[in-house]
N, C-alpha and C positions, 0 to 999 in steps of 0.2 A: 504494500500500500504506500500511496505517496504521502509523508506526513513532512511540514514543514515548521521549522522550529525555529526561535529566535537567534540567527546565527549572523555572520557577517554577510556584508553587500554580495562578495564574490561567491560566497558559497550559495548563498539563497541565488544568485541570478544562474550559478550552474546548476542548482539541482530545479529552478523553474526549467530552465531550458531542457535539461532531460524529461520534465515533468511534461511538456510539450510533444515533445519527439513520441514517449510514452504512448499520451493520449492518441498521437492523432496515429499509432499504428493500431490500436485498440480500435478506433472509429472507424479504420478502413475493415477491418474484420465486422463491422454489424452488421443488421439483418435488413439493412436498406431504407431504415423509417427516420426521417429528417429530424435532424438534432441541431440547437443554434451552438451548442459547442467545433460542429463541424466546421461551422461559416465563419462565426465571431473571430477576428484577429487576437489573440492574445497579446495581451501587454507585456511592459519586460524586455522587448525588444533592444530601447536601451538602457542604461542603466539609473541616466538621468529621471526617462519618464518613470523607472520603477518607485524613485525615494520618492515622486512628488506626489504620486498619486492619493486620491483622498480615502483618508482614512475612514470616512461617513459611509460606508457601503455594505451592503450584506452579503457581498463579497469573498472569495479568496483570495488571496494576492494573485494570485492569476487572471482575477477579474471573469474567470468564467464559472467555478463551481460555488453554489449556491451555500451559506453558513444556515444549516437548518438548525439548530442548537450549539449552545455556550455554556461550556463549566468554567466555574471561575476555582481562586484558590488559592492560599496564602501561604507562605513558610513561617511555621511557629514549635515550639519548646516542643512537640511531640511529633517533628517534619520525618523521622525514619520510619515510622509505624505507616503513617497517611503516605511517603511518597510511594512504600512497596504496594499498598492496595490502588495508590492511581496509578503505578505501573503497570501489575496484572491486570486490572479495571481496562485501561486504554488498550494493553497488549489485546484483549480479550473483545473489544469495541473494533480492533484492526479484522479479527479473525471472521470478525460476525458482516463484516465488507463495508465497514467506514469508513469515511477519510479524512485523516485530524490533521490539527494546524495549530501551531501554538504562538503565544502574542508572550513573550519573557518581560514580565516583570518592568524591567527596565524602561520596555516603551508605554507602560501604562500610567497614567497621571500619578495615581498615587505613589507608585515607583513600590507598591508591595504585593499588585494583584495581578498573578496568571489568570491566561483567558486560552482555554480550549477551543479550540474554535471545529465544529463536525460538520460535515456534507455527507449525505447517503446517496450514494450514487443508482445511477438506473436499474443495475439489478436487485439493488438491496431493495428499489421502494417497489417494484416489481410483486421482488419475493412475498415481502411482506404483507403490500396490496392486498394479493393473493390470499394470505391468511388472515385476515382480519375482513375479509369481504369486501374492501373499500368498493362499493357502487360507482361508475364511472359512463361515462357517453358511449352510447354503442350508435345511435340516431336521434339526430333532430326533429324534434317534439313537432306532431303536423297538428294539434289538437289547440283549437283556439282557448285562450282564457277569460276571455268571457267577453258580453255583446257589450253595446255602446250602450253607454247609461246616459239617458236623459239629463238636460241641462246641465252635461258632465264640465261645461266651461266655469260655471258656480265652483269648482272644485281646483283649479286652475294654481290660484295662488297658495293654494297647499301644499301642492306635488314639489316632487324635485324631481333634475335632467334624470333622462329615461335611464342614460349610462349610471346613474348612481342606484337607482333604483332597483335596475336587473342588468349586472355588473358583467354577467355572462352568458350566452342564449338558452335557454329549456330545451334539453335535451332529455329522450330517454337514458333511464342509464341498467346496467345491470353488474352484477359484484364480478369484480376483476377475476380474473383469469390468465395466467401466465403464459397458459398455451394454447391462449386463442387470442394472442394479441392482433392479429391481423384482424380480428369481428369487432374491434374498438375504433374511436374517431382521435389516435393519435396521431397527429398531425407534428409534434415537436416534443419529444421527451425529456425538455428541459423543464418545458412548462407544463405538463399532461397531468401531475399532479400539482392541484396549489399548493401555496406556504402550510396553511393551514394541516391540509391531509398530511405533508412530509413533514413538519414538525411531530404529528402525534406518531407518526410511524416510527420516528427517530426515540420518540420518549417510549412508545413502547419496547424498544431495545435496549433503553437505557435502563429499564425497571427490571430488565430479567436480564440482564448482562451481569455475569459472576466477575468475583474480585479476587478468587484464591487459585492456586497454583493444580495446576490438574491432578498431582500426585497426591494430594491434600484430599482429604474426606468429609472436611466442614464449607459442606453445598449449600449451607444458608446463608455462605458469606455474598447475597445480591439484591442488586437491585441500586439503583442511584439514590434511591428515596435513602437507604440505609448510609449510605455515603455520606450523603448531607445532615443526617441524624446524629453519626460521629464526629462531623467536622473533615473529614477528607474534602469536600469540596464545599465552597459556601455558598454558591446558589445556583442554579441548573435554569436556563430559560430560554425560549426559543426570541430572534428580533425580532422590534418591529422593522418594517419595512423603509421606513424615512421619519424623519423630523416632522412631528405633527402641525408645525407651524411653515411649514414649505416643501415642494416636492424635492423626491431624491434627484440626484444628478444623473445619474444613471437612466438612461431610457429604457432597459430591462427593467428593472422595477416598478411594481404598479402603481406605488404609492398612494396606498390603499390607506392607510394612514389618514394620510393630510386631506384627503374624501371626506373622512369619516369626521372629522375634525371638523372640517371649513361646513360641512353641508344637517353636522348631526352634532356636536359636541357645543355647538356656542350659544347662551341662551337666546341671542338674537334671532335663530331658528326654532322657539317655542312653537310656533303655530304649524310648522312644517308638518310631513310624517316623515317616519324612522324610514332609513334605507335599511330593512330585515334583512335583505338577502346579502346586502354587502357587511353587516354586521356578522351573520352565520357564515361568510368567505373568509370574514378574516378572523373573528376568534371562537366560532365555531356554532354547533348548534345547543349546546346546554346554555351559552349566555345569550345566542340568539332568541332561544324558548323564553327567557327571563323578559329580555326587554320587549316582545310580544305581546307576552300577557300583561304586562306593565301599561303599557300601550294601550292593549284593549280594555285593559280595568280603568284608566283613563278617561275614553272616550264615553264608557258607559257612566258612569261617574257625572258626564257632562247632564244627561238626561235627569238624575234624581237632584243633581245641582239646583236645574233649573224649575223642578215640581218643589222642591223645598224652597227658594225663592217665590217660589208662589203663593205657598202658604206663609211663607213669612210676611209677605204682601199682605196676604190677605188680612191677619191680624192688624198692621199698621190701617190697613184702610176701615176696618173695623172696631177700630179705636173708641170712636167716637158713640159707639153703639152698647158701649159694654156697659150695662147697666150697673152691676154688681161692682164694678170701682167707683162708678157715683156713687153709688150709695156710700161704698167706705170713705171716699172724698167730700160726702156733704155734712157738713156740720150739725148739721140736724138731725143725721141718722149715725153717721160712723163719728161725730164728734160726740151724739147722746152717750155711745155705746161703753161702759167701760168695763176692759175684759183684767181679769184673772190675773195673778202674777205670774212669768213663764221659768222664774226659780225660786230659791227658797230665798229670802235673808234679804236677799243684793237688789233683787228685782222690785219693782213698785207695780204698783197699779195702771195701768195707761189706756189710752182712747184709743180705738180700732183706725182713727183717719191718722194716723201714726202710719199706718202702714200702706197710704194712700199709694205713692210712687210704686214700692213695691205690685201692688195689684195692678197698675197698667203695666210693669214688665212681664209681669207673670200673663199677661191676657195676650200677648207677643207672640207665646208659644203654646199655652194650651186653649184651644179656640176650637169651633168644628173642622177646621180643616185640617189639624192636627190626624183627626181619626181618619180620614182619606190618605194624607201623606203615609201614616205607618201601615195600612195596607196595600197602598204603591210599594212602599219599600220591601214589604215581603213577596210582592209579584216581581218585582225589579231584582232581586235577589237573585230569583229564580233565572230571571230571564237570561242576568250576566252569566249564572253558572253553566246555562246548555248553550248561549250561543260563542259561548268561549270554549266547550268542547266541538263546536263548527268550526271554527277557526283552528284552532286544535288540530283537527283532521285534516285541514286543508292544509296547513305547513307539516303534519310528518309524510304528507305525499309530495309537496314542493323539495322538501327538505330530505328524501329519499330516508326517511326515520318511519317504513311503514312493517318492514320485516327485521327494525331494527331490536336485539334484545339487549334491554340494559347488563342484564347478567354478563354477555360477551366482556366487556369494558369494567363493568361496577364489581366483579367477587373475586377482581386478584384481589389475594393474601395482603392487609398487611404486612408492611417491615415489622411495625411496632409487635404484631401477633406473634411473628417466627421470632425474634430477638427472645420475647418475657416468656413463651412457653415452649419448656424444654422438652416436656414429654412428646413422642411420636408414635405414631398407630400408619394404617395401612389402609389408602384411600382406596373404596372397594370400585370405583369407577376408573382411576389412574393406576392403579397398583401401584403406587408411590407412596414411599413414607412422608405423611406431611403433620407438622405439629398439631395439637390440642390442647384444649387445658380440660383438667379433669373435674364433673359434675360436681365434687364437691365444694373445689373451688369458685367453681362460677355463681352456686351457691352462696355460698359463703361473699361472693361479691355483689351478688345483685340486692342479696338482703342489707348488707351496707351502703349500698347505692339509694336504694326505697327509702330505706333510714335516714338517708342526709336531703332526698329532694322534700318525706314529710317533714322535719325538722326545719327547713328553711320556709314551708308552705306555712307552717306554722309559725314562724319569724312574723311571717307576712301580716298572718290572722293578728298576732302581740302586738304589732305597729298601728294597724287599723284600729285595733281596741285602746289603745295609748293616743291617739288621734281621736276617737267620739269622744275617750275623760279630756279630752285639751278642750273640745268642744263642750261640755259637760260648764266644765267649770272655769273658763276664759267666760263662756257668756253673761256669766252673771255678772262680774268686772267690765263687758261692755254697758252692760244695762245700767249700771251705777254713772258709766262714764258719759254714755250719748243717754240725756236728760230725757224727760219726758216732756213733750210737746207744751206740758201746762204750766211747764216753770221756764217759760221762755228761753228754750234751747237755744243753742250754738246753732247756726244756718248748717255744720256736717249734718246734725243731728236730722233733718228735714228730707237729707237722702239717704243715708245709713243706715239701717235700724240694726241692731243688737245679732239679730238674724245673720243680718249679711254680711255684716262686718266679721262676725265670728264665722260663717259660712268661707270666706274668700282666702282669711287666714291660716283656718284648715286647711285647704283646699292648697292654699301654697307649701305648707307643712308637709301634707302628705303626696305632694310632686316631686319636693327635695327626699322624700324616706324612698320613694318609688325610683329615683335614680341611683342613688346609693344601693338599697336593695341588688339595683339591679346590676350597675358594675360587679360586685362582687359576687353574685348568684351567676354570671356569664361563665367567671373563672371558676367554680364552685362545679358548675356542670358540666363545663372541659375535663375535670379532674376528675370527677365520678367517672363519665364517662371513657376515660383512658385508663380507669382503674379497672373497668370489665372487660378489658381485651375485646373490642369485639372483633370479629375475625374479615370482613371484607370494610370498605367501604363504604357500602351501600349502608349496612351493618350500622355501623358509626354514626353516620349521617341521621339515619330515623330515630337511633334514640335519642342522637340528640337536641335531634329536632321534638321530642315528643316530650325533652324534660324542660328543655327551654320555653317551650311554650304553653306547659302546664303552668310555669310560674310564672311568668307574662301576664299569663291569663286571669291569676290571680292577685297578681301585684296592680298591674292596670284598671281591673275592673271591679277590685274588691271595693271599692270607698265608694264608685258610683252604684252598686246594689246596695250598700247599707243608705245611702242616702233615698235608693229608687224604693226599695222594699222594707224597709226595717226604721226608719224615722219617723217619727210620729204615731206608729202606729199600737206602739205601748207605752202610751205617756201615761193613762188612768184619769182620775178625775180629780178637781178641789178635796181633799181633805183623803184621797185615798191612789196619790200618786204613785205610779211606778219609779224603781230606783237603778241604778247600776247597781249590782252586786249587793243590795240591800240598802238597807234605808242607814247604817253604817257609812256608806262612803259620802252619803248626803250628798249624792250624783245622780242627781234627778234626771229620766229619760227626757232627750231635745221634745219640742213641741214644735209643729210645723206652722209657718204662714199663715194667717187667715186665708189665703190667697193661693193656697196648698202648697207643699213641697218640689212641682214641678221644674217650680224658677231656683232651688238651689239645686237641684238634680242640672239644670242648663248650667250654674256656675262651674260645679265641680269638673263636667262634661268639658268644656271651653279650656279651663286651666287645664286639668291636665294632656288635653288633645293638643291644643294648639302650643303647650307647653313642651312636650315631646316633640311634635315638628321641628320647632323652633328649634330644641339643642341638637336635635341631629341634623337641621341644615348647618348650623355652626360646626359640629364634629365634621360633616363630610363637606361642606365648601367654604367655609370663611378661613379655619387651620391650615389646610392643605394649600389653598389657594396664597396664603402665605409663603410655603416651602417651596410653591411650585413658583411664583415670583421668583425666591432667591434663586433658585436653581436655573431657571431658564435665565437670570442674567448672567448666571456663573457660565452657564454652559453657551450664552449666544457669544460668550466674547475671546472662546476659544477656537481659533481655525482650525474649520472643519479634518486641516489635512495633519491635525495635532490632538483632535478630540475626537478617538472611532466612536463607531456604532454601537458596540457591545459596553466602552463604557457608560455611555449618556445613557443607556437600559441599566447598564449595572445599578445605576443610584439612584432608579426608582423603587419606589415601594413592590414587593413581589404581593402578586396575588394568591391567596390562599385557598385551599380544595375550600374552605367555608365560607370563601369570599359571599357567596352569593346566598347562602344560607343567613347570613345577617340580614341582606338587602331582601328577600320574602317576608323574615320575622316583623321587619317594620311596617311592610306593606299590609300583611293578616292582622297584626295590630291594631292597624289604622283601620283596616274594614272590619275589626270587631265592635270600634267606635262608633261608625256609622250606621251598624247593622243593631247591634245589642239595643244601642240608646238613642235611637234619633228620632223616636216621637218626643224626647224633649229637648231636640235643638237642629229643625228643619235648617239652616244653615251649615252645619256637619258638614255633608255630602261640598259644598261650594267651598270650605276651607278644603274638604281634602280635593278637590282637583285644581285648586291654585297651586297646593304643596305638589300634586304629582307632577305639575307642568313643569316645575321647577325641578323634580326628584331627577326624571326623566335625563333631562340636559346635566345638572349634577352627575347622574351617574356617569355620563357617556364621556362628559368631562374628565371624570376620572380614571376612567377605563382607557380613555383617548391618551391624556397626559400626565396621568401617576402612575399608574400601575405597568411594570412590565406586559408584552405579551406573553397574556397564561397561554399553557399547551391546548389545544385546539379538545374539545373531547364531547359527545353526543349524550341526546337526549330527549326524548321522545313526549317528554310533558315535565309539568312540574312538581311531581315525585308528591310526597305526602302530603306537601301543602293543598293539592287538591281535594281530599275527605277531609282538613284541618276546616277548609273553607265552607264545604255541605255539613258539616255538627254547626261553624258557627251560622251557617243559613238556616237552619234548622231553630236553634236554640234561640234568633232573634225576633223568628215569629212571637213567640211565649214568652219574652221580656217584654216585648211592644205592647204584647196584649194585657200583661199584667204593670204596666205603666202606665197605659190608657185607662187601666180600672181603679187604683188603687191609687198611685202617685198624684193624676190628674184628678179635676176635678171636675173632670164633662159629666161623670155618670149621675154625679148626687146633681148636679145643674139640671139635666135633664130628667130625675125623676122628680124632683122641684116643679119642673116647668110642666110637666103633661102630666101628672096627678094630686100636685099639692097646691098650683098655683089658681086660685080663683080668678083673674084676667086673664091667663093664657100667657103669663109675661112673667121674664124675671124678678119686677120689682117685688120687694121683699122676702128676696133669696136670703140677702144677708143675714137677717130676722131670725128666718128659719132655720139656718144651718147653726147659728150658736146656742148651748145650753144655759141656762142658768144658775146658779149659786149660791147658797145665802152666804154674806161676808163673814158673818159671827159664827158660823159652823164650820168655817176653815181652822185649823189646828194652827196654834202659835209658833209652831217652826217653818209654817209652812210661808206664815204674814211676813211681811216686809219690814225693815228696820224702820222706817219713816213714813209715818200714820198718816200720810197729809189728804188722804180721802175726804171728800165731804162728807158731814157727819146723816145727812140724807140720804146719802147711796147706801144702799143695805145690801145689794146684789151687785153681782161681774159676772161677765159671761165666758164661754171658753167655748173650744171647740171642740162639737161633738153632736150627737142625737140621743138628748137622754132628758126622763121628764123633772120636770122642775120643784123647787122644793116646796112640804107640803101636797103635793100630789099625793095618791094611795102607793104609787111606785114610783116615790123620788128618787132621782138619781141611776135609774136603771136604763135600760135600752128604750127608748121609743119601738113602736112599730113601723115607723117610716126609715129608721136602724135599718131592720133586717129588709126592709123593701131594697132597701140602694144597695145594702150587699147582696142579695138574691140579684138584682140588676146586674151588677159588677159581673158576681160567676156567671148571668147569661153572656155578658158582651164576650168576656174571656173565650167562653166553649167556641159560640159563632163565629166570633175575629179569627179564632185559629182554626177552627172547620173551614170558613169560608175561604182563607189563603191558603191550607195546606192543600184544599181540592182543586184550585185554583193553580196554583206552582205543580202537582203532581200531573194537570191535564195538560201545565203549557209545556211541561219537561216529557209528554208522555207525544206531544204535537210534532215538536220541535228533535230530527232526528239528528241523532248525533254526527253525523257523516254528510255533508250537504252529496244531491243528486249529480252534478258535474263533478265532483272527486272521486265519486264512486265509476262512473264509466269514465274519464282519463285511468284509471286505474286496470279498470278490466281492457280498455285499448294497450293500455302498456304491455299487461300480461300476454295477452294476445298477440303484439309484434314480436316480443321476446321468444316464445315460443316460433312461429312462425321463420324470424330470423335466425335462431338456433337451430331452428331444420334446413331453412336453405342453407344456412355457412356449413353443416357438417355434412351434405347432399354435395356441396361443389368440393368440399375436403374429402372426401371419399372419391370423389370423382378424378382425381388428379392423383388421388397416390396408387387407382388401378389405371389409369394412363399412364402414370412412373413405370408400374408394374410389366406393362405391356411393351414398354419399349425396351428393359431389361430382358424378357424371358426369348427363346429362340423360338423362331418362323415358324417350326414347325407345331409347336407344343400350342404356339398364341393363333395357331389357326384354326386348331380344335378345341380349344378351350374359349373364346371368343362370345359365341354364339349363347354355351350355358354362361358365362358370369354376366353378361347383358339381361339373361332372360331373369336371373339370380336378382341382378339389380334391379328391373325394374319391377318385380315382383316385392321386393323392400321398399322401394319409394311409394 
């Protein structure tokens, strides 16, 4: 093999010149299929143009063989152990038919970092092709992609040039084949496979490439991954192709890059769409799949945007109509009213038009359109869920991912797995000894695993409950501080009330324990999950997709169910309150709103959504966007022919197998937000597609110009997050519907209104909704330090349906009590009958496969076969023509007649 290494002028420009002489006797022996190695001049000629050349290129020094991956690599305190494994490593990389090049130290900036530089030449990607099935062009796709869409010019300024778009023609393709190269559309075997493909070709060599010496019996010593686990090499990565801020110099390169950059990466192109197909050309199809769905959760996003703008409308224009905050705003009625004290000690007495402001925001979001929107949003649910399995369908046929199995790529072995378990058993399918860890250990780890994710679930439950005591007993300290209306307040006091100020402050409390939590619960479930060995990848990935987002699940959404479901709703009554933990911590349970607890369910909702947005746009674009400043000035004011290619990649950030596992957890999050709780804040859905527009160009930004190019690797959907998605589609039915009953206040308005109200109208809902109290019957721990009541008010009222004092059943439940919760459990049953029959006929309507992907498909099948029979019809046909010109006159003139009748009796 030709391997070229940091030597002097004269020897590097003799052994190019042999390297030369080499090739092109190599190229007159091929099979006659045109190669631009044939044409292209090689450089080097003299000795001048060799030192000038630029070192920006993805290049060999010869300027013609392609760098499809880069080991890099350091001398340090333990350099004898690491150089013998990168020697047999490389020896063993030469064996397998690569061809390395090495960059010595001395020419590299830091003056401490080797760069391996590998090229897999035609046979190896061939070979390889071959076993991995890489699908390839055999004919050009005659199957149109679909008719003209009407007033398609409306759609004009959206698009991008068609070359970016579909970067290369549709073609049929079928899985490679070594020895039917002539049935393929190789036209140039430099180019025949992308970067892409010969990257992951080259890394699947690198994963199974051994490091130990043949004589040696320790055959676990492989794989690169293990490499870089010990420190023999420090980072393994395929290029990019050019400088993302300009094209390569090179005309051979595609500069596929700076496309991707100029046409997808910069927010100025918010409005654009994504070029997919050049996204899945150049870093493959599992981040293809990602910004896809990304994409089309986006555009659907737009739809519920704009039905939640609607009803939010609709409250603003309804404003003026809401009876029931008159009333709490007229003096006459909510200035009469004076309710109950809402703590023990600290709280006083106050008038109900206190809480006037409050009841117009609260009318913002719980209104009748409210109950229209959370039954959109559970048909809307639906709808993204089956027509993003169309789309779906429609790229693993674009994307040749339709006979693709993850298994092939996703169950190599761990390094980590063969390293930590030593015991060996005999694979009854390989007949190979391959390690295991034994049942009781695994045992013994998963129960320490369970143990540490309840233990921290349980952290979770302790913070939340240390956040209602902060709310508990912060409120009374507000209520002391913002006065009461009659002692001529302070002007906060007139927007504030005790409610919300405590409400907001929480609310920021447990967004800061919810970040903290969850920094350390990220590293908490790395470590569990490395501590159960699991044995493949795929392996890895779901559990830890399945712990992480158990506690997401909890950490995120615990504070809005206790606000949604559990506030207010065991407060008790004057003189026989509910307590926290007993009438001991004199931790009286919250009491909601007159105006019900919907609008602090919106507060909590707001802060921590728009709260998380927020620091993850700063984590992933305001910090980075710093680094990537200093660097790109570092790196624009180095010439090109003094700053290579491999090291301006070297000192980006590497992308990680969980790279993209982070970027779904935030996005399921974010739709747990919108799904779980968005009947109490129809604008949700409009924050999160302002954030996606943003996320979107974010990400591509950083994929474009932070991250290394990761190795190219496939992917046919997106893996568990899809049932993560149908439990929380599922589960959001049944919060909406137990928010609309229980949280809001539409039900008891409406059984108010059509069986208690004598005009047909809300006025004197208010009236009716509060109980009464006699003042002297309230227990003295429960009264207020400061008596300043009039001594004529003998009664406060509170909130509830219970009869009044004096009655034969004072203080007990009304009958129009159990009316509004009989109401409640009807609307529950129907809301979630009526959407789940509704989502199961449109998901039962709506097939998963659309009709044109289905027959492109059986057209495909159908040429393949077809084409498969003619190519091996005209290959038979020519090697008994060989056969005939071989055999003698006499034998081919009686044998003639049967192998004709023979043959055509087979065709």
């Amino acid at each position: 093999m030709r391997r070229i290494t940091g030597k002097t002028k004269d020897e590097t420009l003799i052994e190019l010149q042999s390297a030369t002489d080499s090739q092109i006797t190599d190229d007159s022996s091929g099979n006659g299929v045109n190669s631009s190695s044939e044409r292209a001049p090689l450089p080097g000629n003299s000795e001048t143009d060799k030192l000038h050349t630029s070192r920006d290129t993805v290049f060999f020094r010869d300027g013609v063989r392609r760098i499809d991956f880069v080991l890099s690599y350091v001398d340090d305190k333990d350099g004898e152990k690491k150089q013998e494994r990168r020697r047999e490593f490389e020896a063993n990389l030469e064996k397998a038919g690569l061809e390395l090049e090495t960059e010595d130290k001395s020419d590299s900036k830091d003056q401490k970092t080797y760069f391996l530089k590998i090229h897999a030449p035609w046979d190896v990607l061939a070979t390889y092709a071959d076993v991995l099935k890489v699908k390839v062009p055999f004919k050009e796709s005659d199957v149109p992609h679909g008719q003209d869409v009407p007033l398609e010019w409306l759609s004009q300024p959206f698009r991008l040039p068609d070359h970016i778009m579909h970067p290369q023609p549709d073609f049929f393709t079928y899985p490679f084949d070594k020895n039917k190269m002539d049935f393929f559309l190789i036209n140039d075997k430099d180019t025949f496979f992308p970067p892409s493909t010969r990257n992951r070709i080259v890394f699947y060599i690198l994963a199974r490439c051994p490091y130990f010496k043949e004589d040696r019996k320790d055959k676990d010593k492989t794989g690169i991954k293990r490499l870089l686990s010990n420190g023999t090499y420090t980072t393994a990565f395929p290029l990019h192709d050019c400088r993302y801020w300009k094209r390569a110099r090179n005309a051979e390169c595609e500069s596929e890059r700076f496309n991707l950059y100029k046409h997808w990466a910069r927010f100025l192109c918010f409005y654009k769409e994504q070029p997919l197909n050049l996204i899945r050309k150049y870093y493959g199809e599992k981040i293809g799949i990602y910004f896809a769905w990304l994409g089309f959760y986006t555009e659907m996003l737009f739809f519920a945007a704009v039905m939640g703008f609607i009803c939010f409308t609709y409250g603003l224009l309804s404003y003026d109509d809401n009876i029931s905050s008159k009333e709490i705003c007229n003096a006459d009625v909510g200035g009469s009213i004076v309710m109950c004290p809402l703590c023990d000690k600290k709280c006083p007495f106050w008038k109900l038009n206190s809480t006037c402001l409050s009841s117009w925001q609260s009318h913002l979001f719980d209104n009748e359109g409210t109950v229209f929107f959370a039954i959109f949003m559970g048909i809307w649910v639906t709808l993204f869920l089956e027509f993003w399995k169309r789309r779906q369908a429609r790229l693993e046929y674009e994307w040749d991912l339709v006979d693709f199995e993850e298994e092939q790529q996703q169950l190599q072995i761990r390094p980590e797995f063969e390293i930590r378990c030593t015991n060996r058993r005999l694979n009854r399918i390989t007949q190979e000894m391959e390690p295991y860890l034994p049942i009781t250990s695994k045992c013994a780890r998963f129960c320490l695993s369970g143990a540490t994710v309840l233990f921290w679930i349980s952290l979770i439950v302790a913070c939340i409950i240390g956040v209602i005591a902060y709310r508990l007993a912060v409120h009374a300290a507000f209520a002391s501080i913002i006065k009461d209306p009659m002692r001529k307040i302070q002007l906060v006091g007139r927007f504030i009330t005790p409610q919300l100020a405590t409400s907001v402050t929480a609310s920021c409390i447990n967004f800061v324990i919810i970040m903290i939590l969850n920094f350390f619960y990220e590293r908490v479930a790395i470590w569990i999950t490395d501590m159960e060995i699991p044995k493949t990848h795929l392996e890895y990935e779901n559990r830890l997709t399945m712990k992480m987002f158990l506690f997401q699940f909890v950490n995120y959404y615990s504070s809005c169910f206790y606000v949604a479901f559990f506030k207010g709703k065991f407060v008790g009554y004057p003189g026989e309150y509910s307590y926290m933990f007993g009438k001991i911590t004199k931790l009286r349970n919250e009491e909601c709103d007159p105006g019900g607890c919907l609008i602090e369910l919106t507060t909590q909702l707001v802060i921590v959504m728009a709260g998380k947005q927020l620091w993850g746009n700063i984590q992933e674009a305001l910090l980075p966007l710093i680094r990537n400043w200093w660097s790109s000035r570092k790196g624009r004011h180095n010439p090109e022919n003094h700053y290579s290619r491999w090291e301006q990649d070297h000192v980006l950030q590497n992308f990680s197998q969980l790279g993209l596992f982070y970027e779904y957890l935030e996005m399921v999050v974010q739709f747990g937000f919108i799904t779980l709780f968005v009947a109490s804040f129809p604008l949700a859905p409009l924050l999160a597609l302002f954030n996606n527009i943003l996320e979107i160009r974010v990400d591509a930004w950083k994929f474009t110009t932070q991250f290394r190019r990761p190795v190219a690797s496939k992917a046919r959907n997106i893996g568990a997050w899809q049932e993560i998605l149908n439990a929380v589609a599922i589960l959001s039915v049944v919060t909406n519907a137990f928010i609309m009953a229980f949280t809001s206040d539409m039900i008891p308005r409406m059984v108010y209104l059509y069986a208690y109200s004598k005009k047909a109208s809300m006025s004197g809902y208010i009236n009716n909704s509060l109980s009464i109290y006699n003042i002297s019957q309230i227990p003295k721990d429960n009264m207020p330090e400061d008596d300043w009541f009039d001594n004529s008010t003998t009664t406060c009222r509170y909130r509830d349906y219970r009869y009044p004092p004096g009655h034969q059943k004072e203080y007990t439940h009304t009958m129009q009590f159990w009316h509004i919760l009989a109401a409640k459990m009807a609307f529950i049953i129907i809301m979630e009958h009526v959407v789940f029959v509704v989502k199961f006929f449109v998901a039962w309507m709506i097939p998963d496969i659309p009709s044109d992907v289905k027959a492109r498909f059986k057209r495909e099948r159908y040429l393949i076969q077809e084409y498969l029979h003619n190519y091996e019809v005209e290959k038979l046909k020519l090697q008994l023509s060989a056969s005939f010109i071989t055999e003698p006159q006499s034998e081919m003139s009686l044998m003639t007649p049967d192998k004709h009748e023979v043959l055509s009796e087979c065709l």
